[in-house]
Biotite code that builds the C-alpha atoms (Angstrom):
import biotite.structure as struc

atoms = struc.array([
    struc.Atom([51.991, -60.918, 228.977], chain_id="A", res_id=1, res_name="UNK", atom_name="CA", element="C"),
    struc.Atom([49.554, -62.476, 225.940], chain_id="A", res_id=2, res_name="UNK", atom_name="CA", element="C"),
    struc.Atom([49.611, -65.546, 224.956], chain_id="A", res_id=3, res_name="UNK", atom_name="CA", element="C"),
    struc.Atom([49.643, -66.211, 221.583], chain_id="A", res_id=4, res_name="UNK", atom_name="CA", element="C"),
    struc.Atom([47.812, -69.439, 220.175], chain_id="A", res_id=5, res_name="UNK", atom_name="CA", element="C"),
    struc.Atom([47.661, -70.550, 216.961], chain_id="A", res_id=6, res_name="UNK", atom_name="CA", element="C"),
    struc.Atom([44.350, -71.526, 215.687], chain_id="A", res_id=7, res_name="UNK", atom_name="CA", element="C"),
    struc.Atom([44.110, -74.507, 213.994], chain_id="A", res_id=8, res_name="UNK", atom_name="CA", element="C"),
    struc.Atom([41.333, -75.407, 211.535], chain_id="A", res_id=9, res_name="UNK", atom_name="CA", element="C"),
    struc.Atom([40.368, -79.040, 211.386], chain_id="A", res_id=10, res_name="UNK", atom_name="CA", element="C"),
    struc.Atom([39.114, -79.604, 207.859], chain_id="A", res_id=11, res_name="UNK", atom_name="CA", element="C"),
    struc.Atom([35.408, -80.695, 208.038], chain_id="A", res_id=12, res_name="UNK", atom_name="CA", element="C"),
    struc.Atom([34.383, -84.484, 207.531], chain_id="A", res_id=13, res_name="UNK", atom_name="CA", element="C"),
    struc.Atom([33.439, -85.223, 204.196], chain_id="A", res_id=14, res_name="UNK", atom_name="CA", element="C"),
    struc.Atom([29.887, -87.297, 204.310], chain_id="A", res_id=15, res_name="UNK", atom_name="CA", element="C"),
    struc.Atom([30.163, -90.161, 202.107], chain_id="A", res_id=16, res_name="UNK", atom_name="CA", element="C"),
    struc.Atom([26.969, -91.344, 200.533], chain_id="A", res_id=17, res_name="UNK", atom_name="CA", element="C"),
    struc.Atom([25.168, -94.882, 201.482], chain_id="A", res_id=18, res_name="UNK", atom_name="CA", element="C"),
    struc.Atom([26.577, -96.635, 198.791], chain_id="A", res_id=19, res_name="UNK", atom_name="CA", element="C"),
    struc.Atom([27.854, -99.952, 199.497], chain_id="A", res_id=20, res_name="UNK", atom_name="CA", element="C"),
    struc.Atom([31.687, -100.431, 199.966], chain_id="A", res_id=21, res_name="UNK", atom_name="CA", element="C"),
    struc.Atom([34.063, -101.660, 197.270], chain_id="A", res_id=22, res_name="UNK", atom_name="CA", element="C"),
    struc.Atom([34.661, -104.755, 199.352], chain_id="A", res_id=23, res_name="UNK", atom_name="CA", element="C"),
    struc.Atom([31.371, -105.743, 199.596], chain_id="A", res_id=24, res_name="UNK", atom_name="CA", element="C"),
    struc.Atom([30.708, -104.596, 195.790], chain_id="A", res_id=25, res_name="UNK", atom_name="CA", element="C"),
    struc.Atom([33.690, -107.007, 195.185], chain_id="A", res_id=26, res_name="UNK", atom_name="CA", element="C"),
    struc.Atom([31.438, -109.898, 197.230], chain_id="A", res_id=27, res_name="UNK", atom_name="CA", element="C"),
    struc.Atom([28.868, -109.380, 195.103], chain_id="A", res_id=28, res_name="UNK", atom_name="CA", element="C"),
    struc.Atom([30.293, -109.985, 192.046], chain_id="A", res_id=29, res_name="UNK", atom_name="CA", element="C"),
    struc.Atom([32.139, -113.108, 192.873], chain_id="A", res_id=30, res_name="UNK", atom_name="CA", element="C"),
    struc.Atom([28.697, -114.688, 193.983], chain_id="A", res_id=31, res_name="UNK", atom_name="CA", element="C"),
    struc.Atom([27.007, -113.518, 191.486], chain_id="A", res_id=32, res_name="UNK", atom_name="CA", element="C"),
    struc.Atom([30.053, -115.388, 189.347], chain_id="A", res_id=33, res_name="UNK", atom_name="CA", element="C"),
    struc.Atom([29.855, -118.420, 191.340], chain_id="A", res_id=34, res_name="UNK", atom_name="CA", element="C"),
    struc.Atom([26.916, -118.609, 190.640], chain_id="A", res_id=35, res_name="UNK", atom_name="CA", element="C"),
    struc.Atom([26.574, -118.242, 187.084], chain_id="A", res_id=36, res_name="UNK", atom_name="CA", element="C"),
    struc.Atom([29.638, -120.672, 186.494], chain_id="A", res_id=37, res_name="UNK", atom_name="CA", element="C"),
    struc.Atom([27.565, -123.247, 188.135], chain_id="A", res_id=38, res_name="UNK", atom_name="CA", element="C"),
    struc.Atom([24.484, -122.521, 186.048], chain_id="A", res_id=39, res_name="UNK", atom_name="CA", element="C"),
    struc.Atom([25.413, -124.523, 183.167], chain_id="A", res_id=40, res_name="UNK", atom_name="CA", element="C"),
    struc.Atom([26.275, -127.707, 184.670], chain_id="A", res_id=41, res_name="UNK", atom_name="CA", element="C"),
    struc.Atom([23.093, -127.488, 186.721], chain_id="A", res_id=42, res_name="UNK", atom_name="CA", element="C"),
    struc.Atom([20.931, -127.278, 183.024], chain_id="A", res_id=43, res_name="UNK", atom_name="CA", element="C"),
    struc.Atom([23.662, -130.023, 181.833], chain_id="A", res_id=44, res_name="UNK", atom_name="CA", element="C"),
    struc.Atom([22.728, -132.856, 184.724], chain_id="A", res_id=45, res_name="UNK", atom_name="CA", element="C"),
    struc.Atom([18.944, -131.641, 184.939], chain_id="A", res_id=46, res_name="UNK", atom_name="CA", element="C"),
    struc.Atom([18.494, -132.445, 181.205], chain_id="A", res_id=47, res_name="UNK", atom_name="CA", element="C"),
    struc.Atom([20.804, -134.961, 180.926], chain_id="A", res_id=48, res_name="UNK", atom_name="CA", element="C"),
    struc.Atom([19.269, -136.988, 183.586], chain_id="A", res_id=49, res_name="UNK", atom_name="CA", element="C"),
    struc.Atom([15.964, -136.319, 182.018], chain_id="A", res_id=50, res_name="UNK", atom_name="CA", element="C"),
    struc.Atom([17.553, -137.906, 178.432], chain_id="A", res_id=51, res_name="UNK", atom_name="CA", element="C"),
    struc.Atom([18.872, -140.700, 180.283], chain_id="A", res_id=52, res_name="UNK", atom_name="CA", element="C"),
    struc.Atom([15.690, -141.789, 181.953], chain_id="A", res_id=53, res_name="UNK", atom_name="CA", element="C"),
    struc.Atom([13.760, -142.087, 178.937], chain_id="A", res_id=54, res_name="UNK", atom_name="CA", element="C"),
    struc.Atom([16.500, -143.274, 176.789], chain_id="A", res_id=55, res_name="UNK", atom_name="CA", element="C"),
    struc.Atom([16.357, -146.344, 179.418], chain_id="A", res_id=56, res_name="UNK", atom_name="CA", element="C"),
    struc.Atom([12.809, -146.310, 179.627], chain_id="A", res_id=57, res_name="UNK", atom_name="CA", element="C"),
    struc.Atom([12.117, -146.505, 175.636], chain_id="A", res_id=58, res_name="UNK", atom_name="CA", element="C"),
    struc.Atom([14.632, -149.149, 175.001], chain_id="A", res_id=59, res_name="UNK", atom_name="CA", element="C"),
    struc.Atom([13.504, -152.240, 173.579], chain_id="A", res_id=60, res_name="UNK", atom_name="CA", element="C"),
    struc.Atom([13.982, -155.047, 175.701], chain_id="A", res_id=61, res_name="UNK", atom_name="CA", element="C"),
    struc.Atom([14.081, -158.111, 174.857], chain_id="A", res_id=62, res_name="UNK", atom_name="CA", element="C"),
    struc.Atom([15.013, -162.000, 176.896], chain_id="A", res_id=63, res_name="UNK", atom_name="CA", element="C"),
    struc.Atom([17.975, -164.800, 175.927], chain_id="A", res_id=64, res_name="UNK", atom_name="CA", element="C"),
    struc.Atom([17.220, -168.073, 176.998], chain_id="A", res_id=65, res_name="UNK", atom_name="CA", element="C"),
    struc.Atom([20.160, -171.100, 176.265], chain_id="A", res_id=66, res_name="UNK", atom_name="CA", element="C"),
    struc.Atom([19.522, -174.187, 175.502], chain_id="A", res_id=67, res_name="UNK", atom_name="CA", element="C"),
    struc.Atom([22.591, -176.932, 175.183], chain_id="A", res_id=68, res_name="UNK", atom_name="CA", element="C"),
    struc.Atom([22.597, -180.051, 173.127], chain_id="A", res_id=69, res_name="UNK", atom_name="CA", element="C"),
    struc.Atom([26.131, -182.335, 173.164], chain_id="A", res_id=70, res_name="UNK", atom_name="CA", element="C"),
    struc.Atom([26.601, -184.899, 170.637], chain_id="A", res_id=71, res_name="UNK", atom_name="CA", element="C"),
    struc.Atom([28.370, -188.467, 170.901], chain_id="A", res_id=72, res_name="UNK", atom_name="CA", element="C"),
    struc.Atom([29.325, -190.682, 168.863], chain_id="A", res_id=73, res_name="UNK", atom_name="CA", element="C"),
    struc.Atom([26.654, -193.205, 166.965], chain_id="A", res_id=74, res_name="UNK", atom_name="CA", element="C"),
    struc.Atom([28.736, -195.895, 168.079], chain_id="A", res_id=75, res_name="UNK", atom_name="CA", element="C"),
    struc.Atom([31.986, -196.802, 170.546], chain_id="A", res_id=76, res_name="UNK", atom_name="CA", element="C"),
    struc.Atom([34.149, -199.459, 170.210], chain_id="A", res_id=77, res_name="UNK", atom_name="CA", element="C"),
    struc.Atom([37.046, -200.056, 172.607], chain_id="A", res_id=78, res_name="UNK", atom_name="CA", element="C"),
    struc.Atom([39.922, -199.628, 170.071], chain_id="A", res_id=79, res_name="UNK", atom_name="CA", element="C"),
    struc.Atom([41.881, -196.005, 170.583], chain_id="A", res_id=80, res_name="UNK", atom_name="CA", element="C"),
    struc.Atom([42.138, -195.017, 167.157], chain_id="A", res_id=81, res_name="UNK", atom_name="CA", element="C"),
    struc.Atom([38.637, -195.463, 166.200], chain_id="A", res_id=82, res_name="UNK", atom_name="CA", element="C"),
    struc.Atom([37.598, -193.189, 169.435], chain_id="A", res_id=83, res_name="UNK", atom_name="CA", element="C"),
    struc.Atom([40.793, -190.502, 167.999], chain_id="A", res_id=84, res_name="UNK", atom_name="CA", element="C"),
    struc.Atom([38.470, -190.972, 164.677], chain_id="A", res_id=85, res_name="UNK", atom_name="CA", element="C"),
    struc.Atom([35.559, -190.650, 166.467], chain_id="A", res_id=86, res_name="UNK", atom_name="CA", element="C"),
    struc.Atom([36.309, -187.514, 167.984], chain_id="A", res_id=87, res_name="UNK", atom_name="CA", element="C"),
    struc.Atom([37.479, -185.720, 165.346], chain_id="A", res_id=88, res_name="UNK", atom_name="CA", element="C"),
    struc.Atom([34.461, -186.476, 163.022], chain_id="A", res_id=89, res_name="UNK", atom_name="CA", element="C"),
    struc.Atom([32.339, -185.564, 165.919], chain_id="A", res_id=90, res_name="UNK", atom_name="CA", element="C"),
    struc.Atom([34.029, -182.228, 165.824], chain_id="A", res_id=91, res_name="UNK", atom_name="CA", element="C"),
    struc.Atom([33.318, -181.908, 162.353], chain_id="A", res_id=92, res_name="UNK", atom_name="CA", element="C"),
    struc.Atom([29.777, -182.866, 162.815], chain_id="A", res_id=93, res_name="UNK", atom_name="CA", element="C"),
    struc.Atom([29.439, -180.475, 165.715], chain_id="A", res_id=94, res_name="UNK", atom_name="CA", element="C"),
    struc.Atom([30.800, -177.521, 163.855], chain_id="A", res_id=95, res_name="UNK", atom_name="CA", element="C"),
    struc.Atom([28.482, -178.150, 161.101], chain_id="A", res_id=96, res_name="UNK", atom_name="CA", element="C"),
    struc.Atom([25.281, -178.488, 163.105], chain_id="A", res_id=97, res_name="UNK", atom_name="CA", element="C"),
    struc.Atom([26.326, -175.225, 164.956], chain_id="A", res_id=98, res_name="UNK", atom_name="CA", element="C"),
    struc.Atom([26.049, -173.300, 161.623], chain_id="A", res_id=99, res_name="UNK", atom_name="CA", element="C"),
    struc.Atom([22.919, -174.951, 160.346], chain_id="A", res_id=100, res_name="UNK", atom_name="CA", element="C"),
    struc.Atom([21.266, -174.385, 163.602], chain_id="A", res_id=101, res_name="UNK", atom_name="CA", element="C"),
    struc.Atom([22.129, -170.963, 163.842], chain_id="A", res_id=102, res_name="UNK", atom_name="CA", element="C"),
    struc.Atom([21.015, -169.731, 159.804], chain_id="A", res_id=103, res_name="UNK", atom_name="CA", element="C"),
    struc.Atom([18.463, -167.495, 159.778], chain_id="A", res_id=104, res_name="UNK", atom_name="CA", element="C"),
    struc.Atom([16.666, -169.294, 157.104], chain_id="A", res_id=105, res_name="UNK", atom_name="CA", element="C"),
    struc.Atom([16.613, -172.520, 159.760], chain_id="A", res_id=106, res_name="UNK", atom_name="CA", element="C"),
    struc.Atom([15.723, -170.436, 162.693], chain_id="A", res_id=107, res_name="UNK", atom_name="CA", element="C"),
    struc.Atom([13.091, -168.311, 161.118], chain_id="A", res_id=108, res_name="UNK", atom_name="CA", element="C"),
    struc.Atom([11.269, -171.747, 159.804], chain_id="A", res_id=109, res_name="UNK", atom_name="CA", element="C"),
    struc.Atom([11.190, -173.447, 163.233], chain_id="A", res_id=110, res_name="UNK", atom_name="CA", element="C"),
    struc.Atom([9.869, -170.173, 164.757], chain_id="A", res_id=111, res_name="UNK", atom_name="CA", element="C"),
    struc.Atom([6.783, -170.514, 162.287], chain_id="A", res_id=112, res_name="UNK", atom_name="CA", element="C"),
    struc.Atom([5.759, -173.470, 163.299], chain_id="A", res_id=113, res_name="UNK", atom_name="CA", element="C"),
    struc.Atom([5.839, -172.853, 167.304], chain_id="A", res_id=114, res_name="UNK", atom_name="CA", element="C"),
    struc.Atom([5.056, -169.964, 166.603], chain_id="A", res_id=115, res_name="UNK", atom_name="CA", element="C"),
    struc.Atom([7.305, -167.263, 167.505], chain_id="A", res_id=116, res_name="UNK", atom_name="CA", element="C"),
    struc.Atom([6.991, -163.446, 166.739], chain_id="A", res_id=117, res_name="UNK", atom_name="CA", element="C"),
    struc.Atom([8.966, -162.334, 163.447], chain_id="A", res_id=118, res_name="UNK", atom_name="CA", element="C"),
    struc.Atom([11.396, -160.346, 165.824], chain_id="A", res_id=119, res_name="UNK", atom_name="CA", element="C"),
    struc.Atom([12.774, -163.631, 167.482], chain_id="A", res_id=120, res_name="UNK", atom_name="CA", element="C"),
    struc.Atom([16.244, -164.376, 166.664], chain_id="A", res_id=121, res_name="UNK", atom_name="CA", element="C"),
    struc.Atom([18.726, -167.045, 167.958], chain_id="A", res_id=122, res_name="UNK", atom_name="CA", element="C"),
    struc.Atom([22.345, -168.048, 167.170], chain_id="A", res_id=123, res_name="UNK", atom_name="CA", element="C"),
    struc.Atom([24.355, -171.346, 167.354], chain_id="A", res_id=124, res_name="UNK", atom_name="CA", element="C"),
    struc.Atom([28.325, -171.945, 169.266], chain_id="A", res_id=125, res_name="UNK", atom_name="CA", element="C"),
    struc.Atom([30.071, -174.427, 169.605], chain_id="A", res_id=126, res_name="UNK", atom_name="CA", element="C"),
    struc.Atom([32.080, -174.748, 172.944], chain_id="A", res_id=127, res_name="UNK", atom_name="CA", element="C"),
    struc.Atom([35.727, -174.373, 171.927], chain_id="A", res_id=128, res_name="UNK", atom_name="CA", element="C"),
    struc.Atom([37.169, -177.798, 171.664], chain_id="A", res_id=129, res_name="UNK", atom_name="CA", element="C"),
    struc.Atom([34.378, -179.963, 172.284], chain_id="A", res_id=130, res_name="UNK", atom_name="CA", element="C"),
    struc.Atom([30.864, -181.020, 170.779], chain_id="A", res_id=131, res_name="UNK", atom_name="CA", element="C"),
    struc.Atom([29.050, -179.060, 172.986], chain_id="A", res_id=132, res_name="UNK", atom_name="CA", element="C"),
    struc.Atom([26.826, -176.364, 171.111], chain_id="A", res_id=133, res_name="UNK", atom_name="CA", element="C"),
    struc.Atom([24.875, -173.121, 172.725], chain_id="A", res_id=134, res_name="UNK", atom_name="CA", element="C"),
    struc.Atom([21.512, -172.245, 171.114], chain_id="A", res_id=135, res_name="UNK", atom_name="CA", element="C"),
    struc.Atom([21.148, -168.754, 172.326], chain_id="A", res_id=136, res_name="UNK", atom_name="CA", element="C"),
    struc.Atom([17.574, -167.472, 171.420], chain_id="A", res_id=137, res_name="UNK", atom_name="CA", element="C"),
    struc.Atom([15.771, -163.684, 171.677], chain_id="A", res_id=138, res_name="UNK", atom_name="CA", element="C"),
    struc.Atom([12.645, -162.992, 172.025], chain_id="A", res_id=139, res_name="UNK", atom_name="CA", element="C"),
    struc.Atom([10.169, -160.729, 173.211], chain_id="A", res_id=140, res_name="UNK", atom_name="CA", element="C"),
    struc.Atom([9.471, -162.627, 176.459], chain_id="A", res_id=141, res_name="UNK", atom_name="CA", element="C"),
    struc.Atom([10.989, -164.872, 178.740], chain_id="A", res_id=142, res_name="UNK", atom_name="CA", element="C"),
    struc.Atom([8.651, -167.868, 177.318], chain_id="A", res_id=143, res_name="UNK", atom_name="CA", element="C"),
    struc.Atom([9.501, -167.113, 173.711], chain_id="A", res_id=144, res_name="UNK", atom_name="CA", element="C"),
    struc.Atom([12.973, -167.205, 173.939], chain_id="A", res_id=145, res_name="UNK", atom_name="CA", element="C"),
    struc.Atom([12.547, -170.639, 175.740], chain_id="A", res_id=146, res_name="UNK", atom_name="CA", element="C"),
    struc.Atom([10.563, -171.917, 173.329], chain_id="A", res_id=147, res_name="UNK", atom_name="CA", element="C"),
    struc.Atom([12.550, -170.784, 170.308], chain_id="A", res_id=148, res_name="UNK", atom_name="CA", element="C"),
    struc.Atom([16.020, -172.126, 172.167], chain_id="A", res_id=149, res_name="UNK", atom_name="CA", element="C"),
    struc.Atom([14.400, -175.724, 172.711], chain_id="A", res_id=150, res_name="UNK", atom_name="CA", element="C"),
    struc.Atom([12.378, -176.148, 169.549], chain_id="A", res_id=151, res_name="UNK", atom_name="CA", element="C"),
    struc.Atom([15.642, -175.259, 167.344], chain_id="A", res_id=152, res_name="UNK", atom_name="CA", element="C"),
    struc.Atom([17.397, -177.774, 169.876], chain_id="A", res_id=153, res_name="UNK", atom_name="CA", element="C"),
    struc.Atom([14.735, -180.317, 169.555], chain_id="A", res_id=154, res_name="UNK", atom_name="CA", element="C"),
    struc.Atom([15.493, -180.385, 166.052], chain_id="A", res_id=155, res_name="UNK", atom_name="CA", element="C"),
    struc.Atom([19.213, -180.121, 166.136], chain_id="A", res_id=156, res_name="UNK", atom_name="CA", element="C"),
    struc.Atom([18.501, -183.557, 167.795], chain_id="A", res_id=157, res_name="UNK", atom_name="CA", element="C"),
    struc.Atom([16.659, -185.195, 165.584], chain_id="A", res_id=158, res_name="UNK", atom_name="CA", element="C"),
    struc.Atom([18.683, -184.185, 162.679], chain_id="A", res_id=159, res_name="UNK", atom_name="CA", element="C"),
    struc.Atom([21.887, -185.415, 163.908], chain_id="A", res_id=160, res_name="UNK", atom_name="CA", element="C"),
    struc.Atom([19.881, -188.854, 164.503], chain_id="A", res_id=161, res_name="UNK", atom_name="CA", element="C"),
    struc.Atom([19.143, -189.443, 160.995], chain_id="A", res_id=162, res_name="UNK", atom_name="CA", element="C"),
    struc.Atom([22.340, -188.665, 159.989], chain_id="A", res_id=163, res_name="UNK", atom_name="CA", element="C"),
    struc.Atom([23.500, -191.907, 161.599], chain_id="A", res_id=164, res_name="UNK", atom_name="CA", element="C"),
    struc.Atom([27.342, -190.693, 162.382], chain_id="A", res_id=165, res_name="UNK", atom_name="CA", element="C"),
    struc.Atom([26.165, -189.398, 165.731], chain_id="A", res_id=166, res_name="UNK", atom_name="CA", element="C"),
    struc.Atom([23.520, -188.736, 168.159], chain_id="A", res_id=167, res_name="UNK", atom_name="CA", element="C"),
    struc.Atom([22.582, -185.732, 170.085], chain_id="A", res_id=168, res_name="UNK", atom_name="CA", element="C"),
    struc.Atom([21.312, -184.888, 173.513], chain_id="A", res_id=169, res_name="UNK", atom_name="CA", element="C"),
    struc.Atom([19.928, -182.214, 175.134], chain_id="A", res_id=170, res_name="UNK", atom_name="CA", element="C"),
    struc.Atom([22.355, -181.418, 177.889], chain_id="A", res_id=171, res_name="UNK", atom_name="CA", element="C"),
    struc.Atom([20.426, -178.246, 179.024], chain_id="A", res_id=172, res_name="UNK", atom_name="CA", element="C"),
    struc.Atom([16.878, -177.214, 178.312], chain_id="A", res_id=173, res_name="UNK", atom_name="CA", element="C"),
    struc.Atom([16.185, -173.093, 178.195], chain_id="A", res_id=174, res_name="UNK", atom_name="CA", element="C"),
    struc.Atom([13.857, -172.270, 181.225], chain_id="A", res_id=175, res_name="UNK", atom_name="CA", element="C"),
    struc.Atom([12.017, -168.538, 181.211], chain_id="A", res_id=176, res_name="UNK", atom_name="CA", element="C"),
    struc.Atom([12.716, -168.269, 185.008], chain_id="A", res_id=177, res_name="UNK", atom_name="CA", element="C"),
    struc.Atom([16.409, -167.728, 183.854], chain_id="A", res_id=178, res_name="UNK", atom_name="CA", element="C"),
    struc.Atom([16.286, -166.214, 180.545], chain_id="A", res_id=179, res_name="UNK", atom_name="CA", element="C"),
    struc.Atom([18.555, -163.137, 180.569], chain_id="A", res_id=180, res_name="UNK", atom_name="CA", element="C"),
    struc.Atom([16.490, -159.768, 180.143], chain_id="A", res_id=181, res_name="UNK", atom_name="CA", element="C"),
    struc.Atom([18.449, -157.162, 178.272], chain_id="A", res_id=182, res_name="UNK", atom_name="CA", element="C"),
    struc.Atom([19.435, -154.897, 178.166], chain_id="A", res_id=183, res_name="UNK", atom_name="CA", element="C"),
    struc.Atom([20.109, -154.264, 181.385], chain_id="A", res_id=184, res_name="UNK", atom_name="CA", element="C"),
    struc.Atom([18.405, -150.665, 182.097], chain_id="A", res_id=185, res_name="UNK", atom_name="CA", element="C"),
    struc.Atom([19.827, -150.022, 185.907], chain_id="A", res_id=186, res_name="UNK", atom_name="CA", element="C"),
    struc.Atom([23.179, -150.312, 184.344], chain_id="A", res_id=187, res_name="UNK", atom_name="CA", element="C"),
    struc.Atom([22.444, -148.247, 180.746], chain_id="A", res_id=188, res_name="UNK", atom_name="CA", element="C"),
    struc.Atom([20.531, -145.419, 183.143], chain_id="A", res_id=189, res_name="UNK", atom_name="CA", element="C"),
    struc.Atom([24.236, -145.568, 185.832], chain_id="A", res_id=190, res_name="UNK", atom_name="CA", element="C"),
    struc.Atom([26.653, -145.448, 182.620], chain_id="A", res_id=191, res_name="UNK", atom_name="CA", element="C"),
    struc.Atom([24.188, -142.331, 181.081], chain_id="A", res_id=192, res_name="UNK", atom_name="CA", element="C"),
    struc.Atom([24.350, -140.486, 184.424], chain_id="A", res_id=193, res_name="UNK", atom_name="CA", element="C"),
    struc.Atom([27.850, -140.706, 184.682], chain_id="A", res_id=194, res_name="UNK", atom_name="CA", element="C"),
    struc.Atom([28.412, -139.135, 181.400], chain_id="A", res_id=195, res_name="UNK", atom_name="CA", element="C"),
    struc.Atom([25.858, -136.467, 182.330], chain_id="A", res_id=196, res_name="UNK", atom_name="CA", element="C"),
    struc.Atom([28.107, -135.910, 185.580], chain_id="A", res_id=197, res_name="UNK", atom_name="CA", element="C"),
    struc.Atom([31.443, -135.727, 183.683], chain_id="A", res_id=198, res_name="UNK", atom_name="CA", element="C"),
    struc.Atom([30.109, -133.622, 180.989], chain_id="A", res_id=199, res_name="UNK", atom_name="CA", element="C"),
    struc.Atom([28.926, -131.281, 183.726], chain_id="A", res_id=200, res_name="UNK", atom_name="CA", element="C"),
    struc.Atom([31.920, -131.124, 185.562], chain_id="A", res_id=201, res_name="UNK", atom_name="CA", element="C"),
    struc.Atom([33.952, -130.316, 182.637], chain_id="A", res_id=202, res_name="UNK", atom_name="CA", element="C"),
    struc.Atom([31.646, -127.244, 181.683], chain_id="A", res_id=203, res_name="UNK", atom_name="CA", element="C"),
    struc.Atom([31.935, -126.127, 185.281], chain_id="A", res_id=204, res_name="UNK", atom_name="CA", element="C"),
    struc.Atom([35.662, -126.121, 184.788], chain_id="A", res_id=205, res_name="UNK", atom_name="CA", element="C"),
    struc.Atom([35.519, -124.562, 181.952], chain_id="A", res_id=206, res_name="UNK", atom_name="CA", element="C"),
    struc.Atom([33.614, -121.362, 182.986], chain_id="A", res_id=207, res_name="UNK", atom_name="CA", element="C"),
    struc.Atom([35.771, -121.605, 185.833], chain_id="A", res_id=208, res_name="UNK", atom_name="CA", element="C"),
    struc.Atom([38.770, -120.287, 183.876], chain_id="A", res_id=209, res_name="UNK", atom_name="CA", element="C"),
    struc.Atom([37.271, -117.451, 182.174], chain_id="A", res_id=210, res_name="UNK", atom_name="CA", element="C"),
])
């Protein structure tokens, strides 16, 4: 007896070119978008950082140096409604000397005669409720705001003294070895890089979702 058998004819294997896969095609891409979302934020805080530096760098600095000067009354007597007068007109007084101390017509005169440079400045507070005023002077340096804050004190002195209603004293002198330098560039440069940071982040984001 013959067997039969059925042939069977296995298709032949189709040869696929190298080409890459789709999944790694699909890798591809997403890195290559990864890495163009993060390409803008990287310009943003390279040239951002670069702004902030010499934004801090350029800015004009300049030093405040306080001086203090209290005033009291000419005269005391031991009655308690001449010392409730007393204080009130010392108020008065005090208020008064604060604004002529702080004009800029005052302030620019005594800084001629120390002298000062043209850009010094200063201002004049009084201390809320009290007699106590705060000469706050600028200047270019340390020692010029010093000089500027006692010199306009010096004189805040002596023209309460001929006044005769009170006296002045110079509680506090200004020293240059605390004069304030501002402004304060560590600070400016932190506050600029965190904006450059945030701005960044918020671009990244934004590509993110495209």
């Amino acid at each position: 007896m013959t067997d039969h058998r059925e042939s069977t004819d296995l298709p032949a294997a189709e040869t696929r070119g190298s080409g890459s896969s789709p999944t790694s095609r699909d890798a591809d891409g997403a890195s290559r978008t990864g890495i163009g979302r993060w390409r803008l934020p990287l310009a943003i805080v390279v040239l951002g950082t670069l702004v902030v530096a010499l934004t801090a760098l350029l800015l004009p600095g300049r030093y405040d140096a306080t001086s203090v000067v209290g005033l009291r009354a000419a005269s005391e007597s031991g009655k308690q409604a001449d010392i409730a007068a007393s204080a009130d007109s010392l108020k008065q007084v005090a208020q008064q000397e604060a604004v002529a101390s702080g004009a800029p017509g005052h302030v620019e005169s005594v800084g001629r005669s120390i002298p000062v440079s043209r850009d010094a400045k200063a201002t004049a507070n009084l201390d809320p409720d009290s007699t106590t005023i705060r000469i706050i002077a600028q200047g270019v340096s340390a020692r010029e705001s010093s000089a500027l804050a006692n010199a306009l004190a010096d004189d805040a002195v002596k023209r309460v003294g001929r006044d005769g209603t009170a006296r002045a004293v110079v509680l506090e002198r200004a020293e240059p070895t605390y004069a304030e330098k501002k402004p304060n560039r560590l600070l400016v440069a932190g506050a600029g890089e965190a904006a450059v940071l945030a701005a960044a982040a918020l671009a990244g984001a934004a590509r993110g979702r495209r």
